[in-house]
C-alpha positions in Angstrom: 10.0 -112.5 16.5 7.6 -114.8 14.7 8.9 -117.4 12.4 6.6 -117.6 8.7 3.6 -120.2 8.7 5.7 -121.6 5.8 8.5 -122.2 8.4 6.1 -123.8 11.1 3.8 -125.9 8.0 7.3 -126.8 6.7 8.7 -128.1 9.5 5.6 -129.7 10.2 5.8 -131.6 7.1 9.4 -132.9 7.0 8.6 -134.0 10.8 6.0 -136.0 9.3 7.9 -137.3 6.5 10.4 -138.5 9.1 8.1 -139.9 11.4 7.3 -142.3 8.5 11.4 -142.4 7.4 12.1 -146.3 5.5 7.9 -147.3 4.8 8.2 -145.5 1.5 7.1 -142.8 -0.5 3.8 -140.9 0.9 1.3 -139.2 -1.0 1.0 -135.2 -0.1 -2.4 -135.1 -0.1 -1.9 -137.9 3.5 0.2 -135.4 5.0 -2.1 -132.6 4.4 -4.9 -134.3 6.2 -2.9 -135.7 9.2 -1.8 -132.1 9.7 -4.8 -130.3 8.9 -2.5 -127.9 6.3 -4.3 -127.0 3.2 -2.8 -129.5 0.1 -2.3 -126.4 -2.0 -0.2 -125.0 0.4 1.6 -127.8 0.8 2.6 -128.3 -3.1 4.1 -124.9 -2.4 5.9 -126.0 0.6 7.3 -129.4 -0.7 9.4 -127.6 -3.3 11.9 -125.7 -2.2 12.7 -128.6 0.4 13.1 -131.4 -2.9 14.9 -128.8 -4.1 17.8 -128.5 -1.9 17.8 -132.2 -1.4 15.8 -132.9 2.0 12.5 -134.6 -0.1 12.8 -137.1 -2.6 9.8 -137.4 -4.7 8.3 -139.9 -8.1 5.4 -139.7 -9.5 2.6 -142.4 -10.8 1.3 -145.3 -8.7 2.7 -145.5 -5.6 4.0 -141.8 -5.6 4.8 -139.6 -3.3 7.1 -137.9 -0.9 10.0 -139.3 1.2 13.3 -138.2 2.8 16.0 -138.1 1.2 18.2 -138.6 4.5 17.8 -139.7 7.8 16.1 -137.5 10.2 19.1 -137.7 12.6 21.0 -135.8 9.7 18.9 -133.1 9.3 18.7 -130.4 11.7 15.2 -128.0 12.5 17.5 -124.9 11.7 18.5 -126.5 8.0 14.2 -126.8 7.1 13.5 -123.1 9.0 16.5 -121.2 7.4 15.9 -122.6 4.0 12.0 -121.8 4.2 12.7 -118.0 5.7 15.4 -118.0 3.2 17.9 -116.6 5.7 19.3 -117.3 8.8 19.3 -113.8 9.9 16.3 -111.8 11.7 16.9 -108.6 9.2 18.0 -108.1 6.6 20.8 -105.9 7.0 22.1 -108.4 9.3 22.7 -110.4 6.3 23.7 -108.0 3.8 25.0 -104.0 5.8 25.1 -102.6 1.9 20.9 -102.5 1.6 20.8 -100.2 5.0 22.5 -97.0 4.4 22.2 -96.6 8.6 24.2 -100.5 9.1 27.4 -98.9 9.9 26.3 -96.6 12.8 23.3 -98.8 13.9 23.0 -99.6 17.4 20.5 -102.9 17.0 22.0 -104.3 14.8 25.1 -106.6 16.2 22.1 -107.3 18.8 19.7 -108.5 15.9 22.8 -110.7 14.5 23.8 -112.3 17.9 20.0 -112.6 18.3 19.7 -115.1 15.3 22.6 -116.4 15.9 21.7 -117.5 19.1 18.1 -118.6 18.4 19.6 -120.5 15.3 22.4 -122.3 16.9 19.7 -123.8 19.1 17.8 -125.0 15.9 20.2 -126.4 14.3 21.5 -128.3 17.3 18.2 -129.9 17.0 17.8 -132.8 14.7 14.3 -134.3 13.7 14.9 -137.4 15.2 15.3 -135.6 18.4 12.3 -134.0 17.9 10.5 -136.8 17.1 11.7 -138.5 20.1 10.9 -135.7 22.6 7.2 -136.0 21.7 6.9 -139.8 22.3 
Protein backbone atom coordinates (compact mmCIF):
# COMPACT_ATOMS: atom_id res chain seq x y z
CA UNK A 1 0.00 0.00 0.00
CA UNK A 2 1.35 3.36 -1.02
CA UNK A 3 -0.22 6.48 0.34
CA UNK A 4 -0.66 9.51 -2.74
CA UNK A 5 2.30 12.09 -3.07
CA UNK A 6 -0.58 14.50 -2.30
CA UNK A 7 -0.89 12.62 1.12
CA UNK A 8 2.99 12.62 1.86
CA UNK A 9 3.50 16.65 0.17
CA UNK A 10 0.38 17.35 2.31
CA UNK A 11 1.40 16.25 5.36
CA UNK A 12 4.62 17.64 4.76
CA UNK A 13 3.12 20.93 4.53
CA UNK A 14 0.83 21.13 7.53
CA UNK A 15 4.06 19.66 9.56
CA UNK A 16 5.69 22.74 8.39
CA UNK A 17 3.00 25.04 9.14
CA UNK A 18 3.07 23.69 12.55
CA UNK A 19 6.56 23.75 13.13
CA UNK A 20 6.16 27.58 12.65
CA UNK A 21 2.51 27.37 14.85
CA UNK A 22 2.03 31.26 16.75
CA UNK A 23 5.02 33.42 14.41
CA UNK A 24 2.24 34.17 11.99
CA UNK A 25 1.01 33.82 8.63
CA UNK A 26 3.68 32.18 6.04
CA UNK A 27 3.86 32.76 2.48
CA UNK A 28 3.50 29.31 0.29
CA UNK A 29 5.95 30.00 -1.95
CA UNK A 30 8.55 29.67 1.79
CA UNK A 31 7.22 26.36 2.30
CA UNK A 32 7.63 25.23 -1.18
CA UNK A 33 11.36 25.95 -1.07
CA UNK A 34 12.05 24.65 2.51
CA UNK A 35 10.52 21.39 1.20
CA UNK A 36 11.65 21.27 -2.20
CA UNK A 37 7.69 20.66 -3.37
CA UNK A 38 6.90 22.42 -6.54
CA UNK A 39 4.65 25.85 -5.56
CA UNK A 40 2.10 24.84 -8.06
CA UNK A 41 1.57 21.82 -6.48
CA UNK A 42 1.29 23.23 -3.46
CA UNK A 43 -1.60 25.84 -4.30
CA UNK A 44 -3.35 22.58 -5.14
CA UNK A 45 -2.52 21.03 -1.87
CA UNK A 46 -3.35 24.02 0.48
CA UNK A 47 -6.92 23.93 -0.49
CA UNK A 48 -8.77 21.30 0.46
CA UNK A 49 -6.83 21.53 3.96
CA UNK A 50 -8.32 25.58 4.32
CA UNK A 51 -11.15 24.01 3.34
CA UNK A 52 -12.10 21.77 6.08
CA UNK A 53 -10.68 24.15 8.52
CA UNK A 54 -6.93 22.89 9.31
CA UNK A 55 -5.25 26.27 7.27
CA UNK A 56 -6.22 29.69 7.80
CA UNK A 57 -5.15 31.90 5.12
CA UNK A 58 -5.31 36.24 4.11
CA UNK A 59 -4.09 37.67 1.47
CA UNK A 60 -2.00 41.07 0.68
CA UNK A 61 1.06 42.14 2.64
CA UNK A 62 2.01 40.03 5.08
CA UNK A 63 -0.11 37.05 3.67
CA UNK A 64 -0.03 33.75 3.91
CA UNK A 65 -0.74 30.40 5.41
CA UNK A 66 -1.13 29.47 9.16
CA UNK A 67 -2.94 26.84 11.28
CA UNK A 68 -5.99 27.17 12.25
CA UNK A 69 -5.43 24.91 15.54
CA UNK A 70 -2.85 23.69 17.46
CA UNK A 71 -0.74 20.96 16.17
CA UNK A 72 -1.49 18.86 19.33
CA UNK A 73 -5.18 18.87 17.97
CA UNK A 74 -4.69 17.62 14.80
CA UNK A 75 -3.89 14.14 14.17
CA UNK A 76 -1.62 12.74 10.87
CA UNK A 77 -4.69 10.49 10.06
CA UNK A 78 -7.20 13.78 9.89
CA UNK A 79 -4.52 15.54 6.91
CA UNK A 80 -3.91 11.81 5.09
CA UNK A 81 -7.69 10.75 5.12
CA UNK A 82 -8.87 14.10 4.02
CA UNK A 83 -6.14 14.28 1.16
CA UNK A 84 -6.84 10.35 -0.08
CA UNK A 85 -10.38 11.37 0.52
CA UNK A 86 -11.13 8.18 2.39
CA UNK A 87 -10.09 6.30 5.21
CA UNK A 88 -10.53 3.07 3.55
CA UNK A 89 -7.82 1.16 1.24
CA UNK A 90 -10.70 0.23 -1.45
CA UNK A 91 -13.21 1.33 -2.34
CA UNK A 92 -15.76 -1.17 -1.68
CA UNK A 93 -14.53 -1.11 1.79
CA UNK A 94 -16.24 2.14 1.96
CA UNK A 95 -19.15 1.75 -0.12
CA UNK A 96 -20.15 -2.70 -0.71
CA UNK A 97 -22.97 -1.25 -3.35
CA UNK A 98 -20.06 -0.18 -6.21
CA UNK A 99 -18.71 -4.07 -6.14
CA UNK A 100 -21.25 -6.46 -7.24
CA UNK A 101 -18.61 -9.33 -5.71
CA UNK A 102 -18.64 -7.21 -1.81
CA UNK A 103 -21.01 -9.67 -0.40
CA UNK A 104 -19.07 -13.02 -1.14
CA UNK A 105 -15.50 -11.37 -1.17
CA UNK A 106 -12.96 -13.01 0.79
CA UNK A 107 -10.33 -9.74 0.98
CA UNK A 108 -12.40 -7.63 1.71
CA UNK A 109 -13.11 -7.57 5.86
CA UNK A 110 -9.15 -8.02 5.55
CA UNK A 111 -8.74 -4.73 3.43
CA UNK A 112 -11.24 -2.97 6.06
CA UNK A 113 -9.38 -4.21 9.31
CA UNK A 114 -6.21 -3.35 7.23
CA UNK A 115 -7.07 0.44 7.15
CA UNK A 116 -8.54 0.41 10.10
CA UNK A 117 -5.49 -0.65 11.68
CA UNK A 118 -2.92 1.41 9.75
CA UNK A 119 -5.41 4.45 10.44
CA UNK A 120 -5.97 4.08 13.98
CA UNK A 121 -2.20 4.43 14.26
CA UNK A 122 -2.34 7.75 12.30
CA UNK A 123 -4.69 9.28 13.92
CA UNK A 124 -3.23 8.45 17.28
CA UNK A 125 -0.46 10.55 16.04
CA UNK A 126 -0.75 14.22 16.47
CA UNK A 127 1.69 16.81 14.70
CA UNK A 128 3.15 17.97 17.67
CA UNK A 129 4.24 14.42 18.32
CA UNK A 130 5.60 14.31 15.18
CA UNK A 131 7.35 17.26 15.35
CA UNK A 132 8.76 16.31 18.66
CA UNK A 133 10.01 12.89 17.57
CA UNK A 134 12.27 14.49 14.98
CA UNK A 135 14.01 16.90 17.35
Amino acid sequence: MKLSTRSRYGTRVILDLAEHYGKGFIQLHEIAKRQGISLKYLEQIIIPLRKAGYVKSTRGAGGGYKLAKPPEKISVGEIVTLLEGSDQLTECSARPETCERSEECLTRSLWTETAASMYGKLNSVTLSDVLASGK
